[in-house]
C-alpha positions in Angstrom: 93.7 21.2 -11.8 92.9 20.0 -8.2 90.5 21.3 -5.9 92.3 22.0 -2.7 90.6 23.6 0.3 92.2 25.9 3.1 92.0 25.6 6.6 89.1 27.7 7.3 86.7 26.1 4.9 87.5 22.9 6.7 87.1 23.9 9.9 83.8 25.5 8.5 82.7 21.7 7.1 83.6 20.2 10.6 81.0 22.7 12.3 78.6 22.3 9.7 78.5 18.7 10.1 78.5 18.6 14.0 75.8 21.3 14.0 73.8 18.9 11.5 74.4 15.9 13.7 72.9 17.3 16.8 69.9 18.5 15.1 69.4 15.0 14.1 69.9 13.8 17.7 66.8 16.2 19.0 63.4 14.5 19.2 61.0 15.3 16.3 58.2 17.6 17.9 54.6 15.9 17.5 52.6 17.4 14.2 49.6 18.7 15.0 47.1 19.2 12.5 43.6 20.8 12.4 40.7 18.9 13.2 37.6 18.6 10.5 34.6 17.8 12.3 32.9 17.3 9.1 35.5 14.1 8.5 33.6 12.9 11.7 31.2 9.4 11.2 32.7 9.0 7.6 32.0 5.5 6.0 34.4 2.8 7.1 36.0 0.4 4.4 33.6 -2.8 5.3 30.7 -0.2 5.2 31.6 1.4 1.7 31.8 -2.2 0.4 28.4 -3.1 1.7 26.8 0.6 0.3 28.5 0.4 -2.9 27.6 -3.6 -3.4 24.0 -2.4 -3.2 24.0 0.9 -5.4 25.9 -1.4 -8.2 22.5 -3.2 -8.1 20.6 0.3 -8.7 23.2 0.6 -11.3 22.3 -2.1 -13.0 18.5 -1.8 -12.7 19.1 1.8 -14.2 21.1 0.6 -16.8 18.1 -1.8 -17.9 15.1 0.3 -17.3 16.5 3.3 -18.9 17.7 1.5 -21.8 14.8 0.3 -22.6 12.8 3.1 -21.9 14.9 5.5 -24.6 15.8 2.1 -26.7 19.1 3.0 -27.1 22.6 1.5 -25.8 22.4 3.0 -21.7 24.8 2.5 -19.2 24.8 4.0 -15.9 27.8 3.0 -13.6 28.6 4.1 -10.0 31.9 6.6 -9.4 31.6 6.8 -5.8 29.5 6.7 -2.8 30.7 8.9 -0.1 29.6 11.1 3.5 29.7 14.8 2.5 28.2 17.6 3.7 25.3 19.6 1.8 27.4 22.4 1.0 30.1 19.8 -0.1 27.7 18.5 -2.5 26.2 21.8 -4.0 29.8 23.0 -5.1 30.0 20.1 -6.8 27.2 21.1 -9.2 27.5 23.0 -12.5 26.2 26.4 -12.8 23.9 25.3 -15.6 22.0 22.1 -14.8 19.1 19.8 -14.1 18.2 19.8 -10.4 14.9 18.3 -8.8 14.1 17.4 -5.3 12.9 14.0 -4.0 10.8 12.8 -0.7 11.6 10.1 0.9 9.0 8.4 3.1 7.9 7.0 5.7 11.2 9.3 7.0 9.7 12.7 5.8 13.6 13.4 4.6 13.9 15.5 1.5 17.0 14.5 -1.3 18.5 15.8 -3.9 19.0 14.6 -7.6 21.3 16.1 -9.9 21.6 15.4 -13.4 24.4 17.3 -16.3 22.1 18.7 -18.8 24.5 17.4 -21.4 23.0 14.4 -20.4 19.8 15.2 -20.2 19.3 17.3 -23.5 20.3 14.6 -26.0 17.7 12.2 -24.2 14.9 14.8 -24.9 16.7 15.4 -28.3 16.3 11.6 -28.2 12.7 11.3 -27.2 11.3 14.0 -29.5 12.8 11.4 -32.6 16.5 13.2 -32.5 19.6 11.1 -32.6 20.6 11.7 -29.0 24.0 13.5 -30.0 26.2 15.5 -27.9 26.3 19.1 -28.5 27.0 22.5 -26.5 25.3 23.4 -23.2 24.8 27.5 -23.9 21.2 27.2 -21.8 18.7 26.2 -19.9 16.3 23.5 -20.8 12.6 24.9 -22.0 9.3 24.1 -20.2 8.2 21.3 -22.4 12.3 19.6 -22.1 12.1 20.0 -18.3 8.8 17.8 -18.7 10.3 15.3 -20.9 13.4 15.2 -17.9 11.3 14.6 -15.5 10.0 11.4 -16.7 13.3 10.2 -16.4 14.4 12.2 -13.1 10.6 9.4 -11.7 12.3 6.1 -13.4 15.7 6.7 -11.4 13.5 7.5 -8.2 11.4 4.5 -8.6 14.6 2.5 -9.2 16.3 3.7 -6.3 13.1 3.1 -4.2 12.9 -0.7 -5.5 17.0 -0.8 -3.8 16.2 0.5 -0.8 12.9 -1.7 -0.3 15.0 -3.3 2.4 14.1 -0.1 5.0 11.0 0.2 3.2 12.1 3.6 2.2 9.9 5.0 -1.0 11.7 7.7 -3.0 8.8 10.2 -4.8 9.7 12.3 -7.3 8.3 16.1 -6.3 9.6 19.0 -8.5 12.5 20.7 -10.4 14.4 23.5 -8.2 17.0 26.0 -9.2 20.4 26.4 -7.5 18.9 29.1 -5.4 15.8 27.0 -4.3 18.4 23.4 -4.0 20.2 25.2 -1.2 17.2 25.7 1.3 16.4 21.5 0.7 18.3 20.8 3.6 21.0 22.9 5.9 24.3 23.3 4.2 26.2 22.0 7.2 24.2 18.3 7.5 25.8 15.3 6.4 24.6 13.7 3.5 25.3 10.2 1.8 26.4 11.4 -1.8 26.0 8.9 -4.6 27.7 10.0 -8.1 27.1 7.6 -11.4 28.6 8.0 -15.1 26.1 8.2 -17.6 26.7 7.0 -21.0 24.4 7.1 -23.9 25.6 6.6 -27.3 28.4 9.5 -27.9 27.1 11.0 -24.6 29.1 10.8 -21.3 27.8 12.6 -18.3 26.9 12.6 -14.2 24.3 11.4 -11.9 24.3 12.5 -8.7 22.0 11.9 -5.9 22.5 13.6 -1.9 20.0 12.1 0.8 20.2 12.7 4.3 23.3 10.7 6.4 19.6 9.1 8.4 19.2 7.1 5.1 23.0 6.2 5.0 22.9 4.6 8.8 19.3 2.9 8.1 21.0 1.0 4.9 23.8 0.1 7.5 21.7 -1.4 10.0 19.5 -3.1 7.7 22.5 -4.9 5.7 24.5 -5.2 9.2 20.9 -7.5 10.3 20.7 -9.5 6.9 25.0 -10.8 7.7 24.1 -11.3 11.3 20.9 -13.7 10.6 23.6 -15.6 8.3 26.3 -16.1 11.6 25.2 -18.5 14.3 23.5 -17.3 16.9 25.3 -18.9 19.7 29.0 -20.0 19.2 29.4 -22.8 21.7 26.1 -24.5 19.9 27.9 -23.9 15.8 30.9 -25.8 17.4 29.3 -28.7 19.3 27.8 -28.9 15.2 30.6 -29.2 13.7 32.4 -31.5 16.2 29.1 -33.9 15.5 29.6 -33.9 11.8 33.4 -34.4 12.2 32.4 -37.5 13.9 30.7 -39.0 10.8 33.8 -38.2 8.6 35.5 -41.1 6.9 39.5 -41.2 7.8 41.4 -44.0 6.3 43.1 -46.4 8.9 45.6 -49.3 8.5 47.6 -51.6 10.2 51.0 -52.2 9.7 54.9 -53.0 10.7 57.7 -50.6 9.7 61.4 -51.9 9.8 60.9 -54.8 8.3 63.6 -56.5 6.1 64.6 -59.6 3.6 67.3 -60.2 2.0 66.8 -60.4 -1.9 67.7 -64.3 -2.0 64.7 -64.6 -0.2 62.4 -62.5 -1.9 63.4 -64.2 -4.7 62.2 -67.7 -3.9 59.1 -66.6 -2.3 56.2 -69.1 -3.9 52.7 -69.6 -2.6 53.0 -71.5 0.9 56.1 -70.3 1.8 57.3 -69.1 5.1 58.9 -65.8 5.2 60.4 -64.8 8.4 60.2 -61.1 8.9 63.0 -61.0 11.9 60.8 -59.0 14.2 59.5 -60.8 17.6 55.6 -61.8 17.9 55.7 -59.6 20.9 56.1 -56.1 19.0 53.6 -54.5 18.9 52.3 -52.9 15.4 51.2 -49.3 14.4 47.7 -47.6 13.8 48.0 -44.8 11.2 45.3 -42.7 10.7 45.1 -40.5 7.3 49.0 -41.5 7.1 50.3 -40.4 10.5 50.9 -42.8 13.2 48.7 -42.4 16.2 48.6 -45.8 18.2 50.6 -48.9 19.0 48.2 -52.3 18.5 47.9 -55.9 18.3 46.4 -57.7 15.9 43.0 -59.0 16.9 39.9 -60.5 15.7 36.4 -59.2 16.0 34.5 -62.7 15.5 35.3 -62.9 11.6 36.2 -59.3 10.8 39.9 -58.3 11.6 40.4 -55.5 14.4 43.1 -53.7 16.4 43.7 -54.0 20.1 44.8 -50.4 20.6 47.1 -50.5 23.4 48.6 -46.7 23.8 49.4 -43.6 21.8 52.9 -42.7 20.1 54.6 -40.2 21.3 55.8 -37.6 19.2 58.9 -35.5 18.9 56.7 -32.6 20.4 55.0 -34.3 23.3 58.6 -35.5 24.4 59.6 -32.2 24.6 56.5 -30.9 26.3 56.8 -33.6 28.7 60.7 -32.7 29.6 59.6 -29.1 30.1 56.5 -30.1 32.4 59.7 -32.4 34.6 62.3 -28.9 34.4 64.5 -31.3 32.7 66.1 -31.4 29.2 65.8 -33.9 26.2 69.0 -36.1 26.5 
């Protein structure tokens, strides 16, 4: 059975589609979205590359110290390195965790360290002769554990401090804080540069994360922004005059030769030692320089007391010069 429609439902399509036709024809209107001053100064591409080359380094330094401070298989590997604001990072944290505060001098500047107690259990569990297993976080760590965490809470500040020798920046370990306490270290609303690592330790998996004020963030920049600079030249003109001079010693290889020349095969046949070959092109012709393979000048053979030489007499010009020439003279290439 066949669909068939009336007249009204195809006057109805008509409208439809000339209604949806005109709506296309309109302009969009502009989108206008909310601003987020806290997206202000975030870290640009070349910038991340250059933090997150050097806090692979602390990675790695963390991965050996640690590893051989618990003698155990340690790997600590960085997630991300980011611009968030205080508040950003708190609500990142767990509920139930191991937080401690850290100076950082000659600034003065106070930072955060944050590590996930089902991390840092089985590492006391580890360090009191356990195996180091995972198990359920159901509380907080005990006096004597929060000790035991401590001495590795100073080995990741020391480490960070030997990455960040460059700005002579030293990272001392002060105390342990609770969540209540961590949110008067520094105003919710500053900017901080937020490092977070994967920690993994036998069966363990867990996070690292540090927060230091954005000041530390822009004195890294500098500091690696100075180190590439003293690798550029210093004056541009001065690097290419350089180059030009060791172009100059740079072997090319040269010869000296005649295209278009031609024998028949009779005569290339009977050629013996002695014999005359006549080569069909007048004396007067002048022969080619080629330089690396291309042809450059026209010459005639010389002598240079008892060394063989080129008298170069002009350059050849090129499919690309002739046109350049015809365009200087407003005419066109016959």
């Amino acid at each position: 059975m066949q669909n068939e429609l009336n007249q009204e439902q195809i006057d109805a399509m008509v409208r439809a589609a000339r209604s949806g036709g005109a709506d296309a024809g309109k302009a969009k209107e502009p989108k206008v979205e909310a601003w987020d001053v806290r997206r202000a100064g975030q870290i640009r591409r070349e910038q991340l590359q250059a933090i997150t080359a050097l806090h692979e380094g602390f990675a790695r330094s963390l991965t050996h110290s640690l590893g051989a401070y618990l003698r155990v298989v340690f790997a600590a590997t960085l997630v991300s390195a980011e611009h968030l604001t205080y508040r950003e990072f708190l609500e990142r944290v767990p509920e139930t965790t191991y937080l401690a505060s850290c100076r950082l001098e000659p600034m003065g500047v106070i930072g955060a360290l944050q590590l996930d107690l089902k991390v840092a259990l089985p590492i006391v569990d580890l360090l009191l002769g356990g195996e180091g297993k995972a198990f359920a976080v159901t509380r907080e760590p005990t006096e004597i554990e929060e000790q035991i965490v401590e001495s590795v809470a100073r080995i990741v500040c020391r480490d960070l401090g030997a990455a960040w020798q460059a700005v002579n920046l030293q990272v001392n370990f002060e105390k342990r804080v609770g969540l209540a306490d961590a949110q008067r270290l520094m105003p919710l609303g500053e900017k901080t540069l937020s490092l977070s690592f994967e920690i993994t330790m036998l069966e363990v998996r867990g996070g690292l994360n540090l927060a230091v004020p954005v000041s530390v963030s822009h004195a890294l920049l500098r500091k690696i922004s100075a180190e590439s600079s003293e690798h550029l030249p210093r004056h541009r003109g001065r690097w290419r005059e350089r180059v030009k001079r060791c172009v100059l010693d740079c072997p090319f290889p040269m010869e000296l030769g005649v295209d278009g020349l031609t024998a028949t095969v009779g005569e290339l046949t009977e050629l013996v030692p002695g014999y005359l070959l006549p080569l069909r092109r007048a004396v007067s012709k002048p022969a080619s320089v080629l330089v690396a393979g291309v042809e450059m000048f026209t010459a005639a053979p010389s002598r240079c007391g008892p060394i063989r030489a080129a008298q170069v007499l002009q350059p050849v010009a090129t499919e690309e010069t002739d046109a350049d020439e015809m365009k200087l003279q407003g005419g066109t290439k016959p």
